[in-house]
C-alpha positions in Angstrom: 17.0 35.1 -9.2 18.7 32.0 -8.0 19.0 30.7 -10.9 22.3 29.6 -12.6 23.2 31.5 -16.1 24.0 29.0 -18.2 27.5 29.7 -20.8 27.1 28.0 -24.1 28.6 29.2 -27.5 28.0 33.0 -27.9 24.9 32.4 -25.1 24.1 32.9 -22.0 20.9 32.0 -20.6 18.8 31.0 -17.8 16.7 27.3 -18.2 14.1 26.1 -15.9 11.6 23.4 -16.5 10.4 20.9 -18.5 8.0 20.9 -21.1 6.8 23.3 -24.2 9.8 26.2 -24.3 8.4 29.6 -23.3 11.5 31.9 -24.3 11.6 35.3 -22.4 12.6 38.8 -24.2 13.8 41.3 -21.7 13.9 45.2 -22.4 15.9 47.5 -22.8 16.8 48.1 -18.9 14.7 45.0 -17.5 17.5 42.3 -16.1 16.1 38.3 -16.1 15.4 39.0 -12.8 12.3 40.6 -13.7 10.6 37.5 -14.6 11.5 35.7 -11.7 7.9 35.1 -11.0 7.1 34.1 -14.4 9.9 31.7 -14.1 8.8 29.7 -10.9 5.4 29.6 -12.0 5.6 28.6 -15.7 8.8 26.1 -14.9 6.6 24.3 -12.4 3.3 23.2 -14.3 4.9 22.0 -17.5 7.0 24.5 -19.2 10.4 24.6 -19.8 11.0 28.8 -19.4 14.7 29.9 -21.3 15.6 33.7 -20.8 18.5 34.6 -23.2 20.8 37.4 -22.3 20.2 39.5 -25.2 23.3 41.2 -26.4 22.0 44.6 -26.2 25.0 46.4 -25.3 27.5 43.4 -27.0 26.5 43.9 -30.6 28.6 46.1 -32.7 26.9 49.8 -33.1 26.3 48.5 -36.4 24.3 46.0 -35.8 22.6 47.3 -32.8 19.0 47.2 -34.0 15.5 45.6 -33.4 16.4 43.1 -37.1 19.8 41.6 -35.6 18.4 41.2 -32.1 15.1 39.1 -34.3 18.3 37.3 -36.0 20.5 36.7 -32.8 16.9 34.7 -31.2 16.4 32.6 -34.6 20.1 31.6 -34.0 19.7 30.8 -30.7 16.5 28.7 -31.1 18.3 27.1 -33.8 21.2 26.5 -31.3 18.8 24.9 -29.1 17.5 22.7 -31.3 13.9 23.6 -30.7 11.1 22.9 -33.0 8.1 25.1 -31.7 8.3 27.8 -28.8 6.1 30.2 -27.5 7.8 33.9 -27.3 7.2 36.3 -24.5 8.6 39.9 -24.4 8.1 42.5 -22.5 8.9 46.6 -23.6 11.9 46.1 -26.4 12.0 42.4 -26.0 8.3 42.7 -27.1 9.1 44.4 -30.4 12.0 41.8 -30.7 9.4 38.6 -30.7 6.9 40.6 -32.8 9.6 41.0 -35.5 11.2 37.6 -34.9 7.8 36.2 -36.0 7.4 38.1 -38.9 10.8 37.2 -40.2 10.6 33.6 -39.0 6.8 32.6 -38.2 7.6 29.0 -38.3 8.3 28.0 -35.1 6.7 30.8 -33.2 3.2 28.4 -31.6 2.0 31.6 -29.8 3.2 35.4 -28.5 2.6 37.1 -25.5 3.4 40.9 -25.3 3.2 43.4 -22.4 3.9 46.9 -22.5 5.4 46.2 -25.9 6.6 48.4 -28.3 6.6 48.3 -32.0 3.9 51.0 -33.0 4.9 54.0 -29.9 7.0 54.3 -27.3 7.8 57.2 -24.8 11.1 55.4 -24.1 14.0 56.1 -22.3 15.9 57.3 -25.6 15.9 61.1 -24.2 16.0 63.1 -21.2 19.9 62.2 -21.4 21.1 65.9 -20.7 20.8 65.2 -16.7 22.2 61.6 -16.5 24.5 62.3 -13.7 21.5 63.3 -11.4 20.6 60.2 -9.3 17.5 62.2 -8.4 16.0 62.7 -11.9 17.3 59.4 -12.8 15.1 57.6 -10.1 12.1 59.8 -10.9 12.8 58.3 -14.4 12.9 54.3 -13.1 10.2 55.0 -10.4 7.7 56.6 -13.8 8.0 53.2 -15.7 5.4 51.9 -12.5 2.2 52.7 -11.1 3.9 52.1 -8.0 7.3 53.9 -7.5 8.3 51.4 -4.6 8.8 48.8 -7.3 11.6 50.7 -8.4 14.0 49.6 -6.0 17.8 51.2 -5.5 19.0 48.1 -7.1 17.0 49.2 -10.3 17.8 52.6 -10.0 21.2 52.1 -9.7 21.4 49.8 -12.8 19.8 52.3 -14.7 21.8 55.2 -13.6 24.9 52.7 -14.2 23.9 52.6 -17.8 22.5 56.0 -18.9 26.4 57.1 -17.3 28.6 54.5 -19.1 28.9 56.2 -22.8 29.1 52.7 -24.7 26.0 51.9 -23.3 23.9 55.3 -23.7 25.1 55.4 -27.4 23.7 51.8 -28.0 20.8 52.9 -26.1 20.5 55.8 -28.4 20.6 53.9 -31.2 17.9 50.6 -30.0 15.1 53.9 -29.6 16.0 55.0 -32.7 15.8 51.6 -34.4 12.4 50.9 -32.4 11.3 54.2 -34.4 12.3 52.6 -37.5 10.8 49.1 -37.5 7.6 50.4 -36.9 5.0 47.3 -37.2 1.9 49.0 -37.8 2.0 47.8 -41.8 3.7 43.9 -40.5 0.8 43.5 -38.0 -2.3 42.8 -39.9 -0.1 39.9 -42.1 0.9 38.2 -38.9 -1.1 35.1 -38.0 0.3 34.2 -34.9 -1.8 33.8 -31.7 -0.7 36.2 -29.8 -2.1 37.0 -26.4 -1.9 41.2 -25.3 -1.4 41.7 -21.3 -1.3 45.6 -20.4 -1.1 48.0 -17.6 -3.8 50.1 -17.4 -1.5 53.3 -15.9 1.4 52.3 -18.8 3.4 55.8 -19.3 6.1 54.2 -21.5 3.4 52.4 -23.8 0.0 53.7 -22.9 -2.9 52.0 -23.2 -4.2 53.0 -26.8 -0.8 51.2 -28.1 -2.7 47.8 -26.8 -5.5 48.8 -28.3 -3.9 49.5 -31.6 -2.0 45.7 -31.4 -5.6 44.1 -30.9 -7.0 46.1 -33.6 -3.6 45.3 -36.2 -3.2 41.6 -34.9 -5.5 39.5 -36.5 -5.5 36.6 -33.8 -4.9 38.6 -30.7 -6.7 39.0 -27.4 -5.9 41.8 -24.7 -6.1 42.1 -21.2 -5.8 44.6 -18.7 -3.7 45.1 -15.6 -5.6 47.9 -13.4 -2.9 50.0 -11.3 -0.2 48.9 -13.4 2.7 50.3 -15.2 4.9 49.5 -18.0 6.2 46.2 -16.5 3.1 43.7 -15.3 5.2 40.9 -14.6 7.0 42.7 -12.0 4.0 44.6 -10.5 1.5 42.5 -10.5 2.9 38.5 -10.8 0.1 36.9 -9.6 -2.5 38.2 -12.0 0.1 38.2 -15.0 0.5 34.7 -14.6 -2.9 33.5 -13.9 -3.7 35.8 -17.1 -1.1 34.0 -19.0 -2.3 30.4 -18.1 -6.0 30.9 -18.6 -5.1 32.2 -22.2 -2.7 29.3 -22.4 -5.2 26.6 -21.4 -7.5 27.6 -23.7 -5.7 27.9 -26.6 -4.3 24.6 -25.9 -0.9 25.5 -25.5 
């Protein structure tokens, strides 16, 4: 992504656009490159897109858990000064907006997930005991696709980076664990938020019955599918994400 990360305060943060804020959640292992399409698209027809480098690996191991990351965004909205945004997280940065808005559902308009979790995830919080093996570690990247040719050696490597540096795969450790532990399946049905469901149809990570599940929990929800897709729809299928996205956008008047 060409776009310049912006340093403010304790931030860091890509800004494109103009308009209503659409704040991106990355996951666990997904970079703001991910959303590059999402970015160009959104920026240019009235949206001003913000993807804040969460501080998944920065946080002390204390507080590295689904409830501070939730805290760490209602600061940094705050910090920005904004007065309604929409939220949209994909994988962990999913369950982060989910419990962001339960904590602090006043200035959430709308939420988009995708490949969210929250209720299940087959994460990558095991399968640890072969981490120095590029091969298995690429099998691993190429399994969160439908396609394994998304999975690029710059993604592989950044995953293998991670699962191999010991601060990190302890913090890592410790988000699945806390995704295990904020379960939303009682939060859900309380949560009034429009929130708009986009899923792969081939989703390993966060198969398709955990959409299902959302829709059925969420009381203003709507779901869509992404045939031959995995865990990330942004990346493997832009065009349709967004044109998903934008439809539900329009017609909720947002």
């Amino acid at each position: 992504m060409k776009h310049k990360l912006k340093k403010e305060k304790d931030y860091k943060y890509i800004e494109v656009g103009e308009g209503t804020p659409i704040i991106v959640l990355h996951g666990l292992m997904g970079g703001l490159s991910n959303f590059k399409s999402v970015t160009k698209h959104f920026s240019s027809i009235g949206y001003k897109v913000i993807i804040p480098e969460l501080p998944i690996y920065t946080m002390s191991l204390l507080k590295t858990n689904v409830k501070s990351f939730a805290k760490y965004l209602h600061e940094f909205i705050e910090f920005k000064g904004f007065d309604e945004v929409i939220l949209l997280g994909n994988s962990l940065g999913g369950h982060i907006g989910l419990y962001h808005t339960k904590q602090y559902p006043k200035k959430i308009k709308a939420l988009i997930i995708t490949g969210s979790s929250g209720l299940y995830e087959s994460a990558m919080g095991g399968g640890y005991t072969k981490r120095s093996d590029y091969e298995v570690i690429k099998k691993k990247a190429q399994d969160v696709f439908y396609d394994p040719a998304i999975a690029t050696k710059e993604i592989v490597d950044e995953v293998f980076e991670t699962v191999n540096d010991r601060n990190k795969l302890i913090k890592t450790l410790a988000i699945a664990k806390s995704a295990i532990r904020h379960n939303m399946a009682k939060d859900l049905p309380k949560m009034t938020t429009p929130t708009c469901i986009i899923w792969g149809k081939n989703d390993n990570v966060t198969p398709p019955e955990v959409a299902e599940e959302f829709n059925e929990l969420l009381p203003d929800s709507e779901l869509f599918w992404i045939d031959k897709c995995g865990h990330a729809a942004m990346m493997e299928h832009p065009d349709e994400f967004n044109e998903i996205l934008n439809n539900w956008l329009n017609k909720r008047g947002f």
